[in-house]
C-alpha positions in Angstrom: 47.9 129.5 52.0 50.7 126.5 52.7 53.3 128.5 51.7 52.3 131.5 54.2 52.0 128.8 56.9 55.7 128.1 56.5 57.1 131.4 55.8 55.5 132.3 59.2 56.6 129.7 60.9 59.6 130.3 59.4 60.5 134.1 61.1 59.1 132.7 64.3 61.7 130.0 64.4 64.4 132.6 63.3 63.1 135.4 66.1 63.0 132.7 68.6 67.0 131.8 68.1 67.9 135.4 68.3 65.9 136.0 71.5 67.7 133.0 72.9 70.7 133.6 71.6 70.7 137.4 73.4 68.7 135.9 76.5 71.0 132.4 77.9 74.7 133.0 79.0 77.2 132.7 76.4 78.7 129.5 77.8 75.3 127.7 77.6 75.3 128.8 73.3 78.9 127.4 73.2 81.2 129.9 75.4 83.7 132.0 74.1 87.0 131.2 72.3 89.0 131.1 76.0 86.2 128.4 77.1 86.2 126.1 74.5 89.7 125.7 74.8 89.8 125.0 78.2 87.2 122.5 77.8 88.8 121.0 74.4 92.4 121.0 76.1 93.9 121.1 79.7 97.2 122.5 79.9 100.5 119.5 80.8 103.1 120.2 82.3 105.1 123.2 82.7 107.0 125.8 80.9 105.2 125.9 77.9 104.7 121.8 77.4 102.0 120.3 75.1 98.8 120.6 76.1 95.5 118.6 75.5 94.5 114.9 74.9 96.3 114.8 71.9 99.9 114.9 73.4 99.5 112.3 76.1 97.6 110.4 73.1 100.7 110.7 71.0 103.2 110.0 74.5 101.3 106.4 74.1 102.0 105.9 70.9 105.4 106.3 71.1 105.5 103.9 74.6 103.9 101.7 72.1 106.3 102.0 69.8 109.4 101.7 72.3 107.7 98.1 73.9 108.3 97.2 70.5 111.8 97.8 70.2 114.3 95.2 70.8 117.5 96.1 72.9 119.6 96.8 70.3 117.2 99.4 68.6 116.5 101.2 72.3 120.3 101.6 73.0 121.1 103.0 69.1 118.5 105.5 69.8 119.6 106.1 72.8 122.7 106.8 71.4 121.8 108.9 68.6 120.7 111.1 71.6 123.3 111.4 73.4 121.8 109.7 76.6 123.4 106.6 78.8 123.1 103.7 76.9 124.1 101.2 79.7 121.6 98.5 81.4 118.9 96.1 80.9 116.5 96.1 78.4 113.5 97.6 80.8 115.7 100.0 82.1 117.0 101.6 78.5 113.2 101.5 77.5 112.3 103.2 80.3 115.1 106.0 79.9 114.0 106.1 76.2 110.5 106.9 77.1 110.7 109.2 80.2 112.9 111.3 77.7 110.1 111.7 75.6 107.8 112.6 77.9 109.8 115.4 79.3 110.5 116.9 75.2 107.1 116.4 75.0 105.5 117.8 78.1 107.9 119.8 79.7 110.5 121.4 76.9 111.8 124.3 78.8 112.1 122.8 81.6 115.4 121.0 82.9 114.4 118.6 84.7 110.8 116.9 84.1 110.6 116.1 88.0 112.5 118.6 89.9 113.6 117.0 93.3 111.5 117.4 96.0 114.7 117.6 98.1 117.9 119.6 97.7 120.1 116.5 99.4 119.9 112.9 100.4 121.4 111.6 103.4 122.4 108.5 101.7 122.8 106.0 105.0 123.9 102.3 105.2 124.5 100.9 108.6 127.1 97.5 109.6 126.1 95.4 112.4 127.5 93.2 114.5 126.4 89.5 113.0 127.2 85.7 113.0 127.3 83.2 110.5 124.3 81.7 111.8 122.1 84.4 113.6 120.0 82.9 116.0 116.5 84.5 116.8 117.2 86.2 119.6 120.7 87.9 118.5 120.7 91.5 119.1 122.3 93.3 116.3 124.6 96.4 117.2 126.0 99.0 114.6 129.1 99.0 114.3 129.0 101.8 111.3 127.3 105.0 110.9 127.9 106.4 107.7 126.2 109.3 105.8 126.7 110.7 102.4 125.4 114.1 101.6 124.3 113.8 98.2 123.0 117.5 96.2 120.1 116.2 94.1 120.8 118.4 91.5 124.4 117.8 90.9 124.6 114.5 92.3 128.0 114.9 93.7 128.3 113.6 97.2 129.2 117.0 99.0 130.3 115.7 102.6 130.2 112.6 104.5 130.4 111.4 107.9 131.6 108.6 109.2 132.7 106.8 112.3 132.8 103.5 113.7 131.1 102.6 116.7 132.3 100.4 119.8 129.3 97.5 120.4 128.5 96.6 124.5 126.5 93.9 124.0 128.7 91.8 122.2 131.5 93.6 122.4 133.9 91.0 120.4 133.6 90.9 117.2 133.1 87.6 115.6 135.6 85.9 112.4 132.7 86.2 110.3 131.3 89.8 111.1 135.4 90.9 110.4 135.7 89.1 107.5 132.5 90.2 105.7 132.5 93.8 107.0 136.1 94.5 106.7 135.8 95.7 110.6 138.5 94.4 112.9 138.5 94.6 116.6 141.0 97.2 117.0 138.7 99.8 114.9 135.4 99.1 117.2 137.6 99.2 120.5 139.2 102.5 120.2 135.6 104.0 118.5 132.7 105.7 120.4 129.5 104.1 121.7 126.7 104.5 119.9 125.0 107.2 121.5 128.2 109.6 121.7 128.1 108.6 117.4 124.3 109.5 116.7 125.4 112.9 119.0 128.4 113.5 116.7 125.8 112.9 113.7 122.9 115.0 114.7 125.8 117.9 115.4 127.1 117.2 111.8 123.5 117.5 110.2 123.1 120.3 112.0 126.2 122.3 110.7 125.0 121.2 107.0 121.9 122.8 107.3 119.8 119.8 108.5 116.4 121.7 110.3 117.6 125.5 109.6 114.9 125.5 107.0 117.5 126.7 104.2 117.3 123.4 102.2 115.0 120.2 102.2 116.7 117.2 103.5 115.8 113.5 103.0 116.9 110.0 104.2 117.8 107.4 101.6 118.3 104.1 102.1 118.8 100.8 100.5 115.3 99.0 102.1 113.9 99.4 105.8 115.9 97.6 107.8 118.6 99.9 108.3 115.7 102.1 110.0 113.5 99.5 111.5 116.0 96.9 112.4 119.7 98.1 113.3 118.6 102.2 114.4 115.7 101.0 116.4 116.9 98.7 118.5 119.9 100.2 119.0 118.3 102.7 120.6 116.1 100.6 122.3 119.3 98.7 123.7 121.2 102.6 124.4 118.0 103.5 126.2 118.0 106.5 124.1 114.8 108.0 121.6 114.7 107.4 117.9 116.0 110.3 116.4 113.3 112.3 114.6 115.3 112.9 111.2 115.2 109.1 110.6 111.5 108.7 111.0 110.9 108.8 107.5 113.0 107.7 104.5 113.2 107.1 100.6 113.5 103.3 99.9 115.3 103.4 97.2 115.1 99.6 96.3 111.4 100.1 95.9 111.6 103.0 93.6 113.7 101.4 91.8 111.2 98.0 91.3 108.3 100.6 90.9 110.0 102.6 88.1 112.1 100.3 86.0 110.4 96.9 86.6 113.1 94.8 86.1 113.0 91.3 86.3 116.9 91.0 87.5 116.3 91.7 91.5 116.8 94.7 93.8 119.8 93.4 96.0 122.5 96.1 95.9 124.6 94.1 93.7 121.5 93.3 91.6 120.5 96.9 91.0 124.3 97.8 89.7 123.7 94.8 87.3 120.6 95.9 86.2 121.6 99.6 85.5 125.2 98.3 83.6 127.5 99.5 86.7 129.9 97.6 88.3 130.2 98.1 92.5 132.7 100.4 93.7 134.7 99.4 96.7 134.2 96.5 98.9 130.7 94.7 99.4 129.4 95.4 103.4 131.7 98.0 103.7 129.0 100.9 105.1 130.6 103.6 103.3 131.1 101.8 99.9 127.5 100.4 100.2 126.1 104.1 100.9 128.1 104.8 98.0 127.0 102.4 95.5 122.9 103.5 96.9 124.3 107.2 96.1 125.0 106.1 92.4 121.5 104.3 91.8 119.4 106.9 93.0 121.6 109.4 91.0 120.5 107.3 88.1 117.0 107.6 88.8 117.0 111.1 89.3 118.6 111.2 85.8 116.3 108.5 84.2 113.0 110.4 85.7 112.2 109.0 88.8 111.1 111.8 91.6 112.7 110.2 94.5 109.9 110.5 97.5 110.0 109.6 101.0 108.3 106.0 100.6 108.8 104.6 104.4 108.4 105.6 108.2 108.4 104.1 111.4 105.7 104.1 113.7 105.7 102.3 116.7 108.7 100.1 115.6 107.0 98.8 112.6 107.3 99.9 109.1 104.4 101.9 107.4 104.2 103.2 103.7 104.1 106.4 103.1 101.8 106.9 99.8 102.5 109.6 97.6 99.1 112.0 96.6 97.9 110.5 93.0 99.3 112.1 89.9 97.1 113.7 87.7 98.3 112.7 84.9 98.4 109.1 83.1 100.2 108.4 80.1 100.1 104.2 78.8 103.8 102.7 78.9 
């Protein structure tokens, strides 16, 4: 009698499984093949990258693995892959790793962050200046240069540059000339400011700038060019703020952000920190722009997508914060 007991209950428990099994949705059972891999594994990347848990679990690893490298062991592996070996210690681990990550997560892709720009409009401004600037000293530029920098090649393409004749202090002080490299005679036979910014919008104009063709961005080496010399200069000229220059790329911040260097982020600093040495003459506005050119060439290179960081609103500066990457991978 025991024994029919449990052979009945037996087929009743057997019936009942295949009447479910025919009655719920599949993906309640356990899905279909294509579901449980989505739900095991989320695609990374692009162009057929690693996919799933286990590759960003491995990209940590090898960060792990990298933080315990010493100098000389990041810069021979470097080496044996054919990649810049020059700078600080954060900034070859940081090469080293953001290498991996693109071999691991995007392999057929040539660049792991494609720019969001097609050029930079690499900008760094000279002002009029004392030794000893007292508070209410107005600054005038005295320099307007711009570097049209592809993204993808990183060769500068054009330039533009002029000098610019001040009104408010319209003699040029020992100490401006001497660390500027700007004499009298160049301000007095330039154009006023806003005849320059004319000449400039024309010239970003006849590059492209606003015709839709290409996506532009301004680079600079901090805010103040932006916040400091531009706006008050317009203030002073009477004139509005131009509308290309209301936004920016800091580039001393994504450079602190990405390498985390403990050496500084003054111009010279940055150079230091990457291995370079400065070309040209220090507070020269073109050589500066140029130098700003190389270091965020080198952070294209090394990884970094280069974002507008910055704006001005109302005079004052204001972050600009990038949407929240999806993906997290331990360094």
């Amino acid at each position: 009698m025991l024994n029919e007991i449990v052979l009945v209950g037996g087929l009743i428990f057997v019936f009942t499984l295949l009447y479910l099994s025919f009655l719920l949705p599949s993906k309640m059972i356990g899905g279909d093949e294509d579901d449980k891999e989505n739900s095991s594994t989320k695609t990374v990347g692009r162009g057929g990258g690693g996919t799933g848990d286990g590759v960003l679990r491995e990209l940590a690893l090898t960060n792990g693995q990298i933080n315990r490298m010493n100098k000389e062991e990041v810069r021979q592996k470097l080496e044996e892959l054919h990649l810049e070996t020059r700078g600080v210690k954060e900034v070859l681990k940081k090469r080293l790793k953001s290498y991996y990550k693109k071999e691991k997560l995007y392999p057929d892709v040539k660049s792991p962050t494609p720019e969001r720009y097609d050029f930079l409009l690499v900008i760094d401004f000279e002002a009029t200046c004392m030794e000893e600037n007292p508070p209410d000293f107005q600054h005038e530029i005295i320099e307007f240069p711009i570097l049209l920098v592809n993204t993808e090649t990183l060769i500068v393409e054009d330039q533009f540059h002029s000098y610019c004749r001040p009104t408010i202090n319209p003699k040029l002080t020992p100490f401006c000339t001497k660390l500027t490299g700007i004499t009298q005679k160049m301000v007095d036979r330039a154009p006023e400011f806003p005849q320059v910014l004319e000449d400039v919008l024309d010239w970003m104009s006849s590059k492209g700038y606003g015709m839709g063709h290409s996506r532009y961005a301004v680079a600079t080496d901090g805010p103040w060019d932006m916040c400091r010399f531009l706006y008050q200069q317009c203030l002073h000229c009477g004139i509005p703020y131009p509308r290309p220059f209301r936004k920016w790329i800091n580039v001393k911040k994504h450079f602190a952000n990405f390498y985390q260097t403990k050496g500084g982020t003054k111009l010279q600093e940055m150079l230091t920190s990457l291995g370079l040495q400065f070309e040209g003459k220090p507070h020269s506005g073109r050589d500066d722009a140029v130098n700003i050119a190389r270091i965020a060439g080198r952070l294209i290179q090394d990884g970094c997508e280069l974002r507008v960081n910055e704006c001005l609103n109302n005079g004052r500066v204001e972050p600009v914060v990038p949407p929240r990457a999806k993906l997290s991978v331990s360094n």
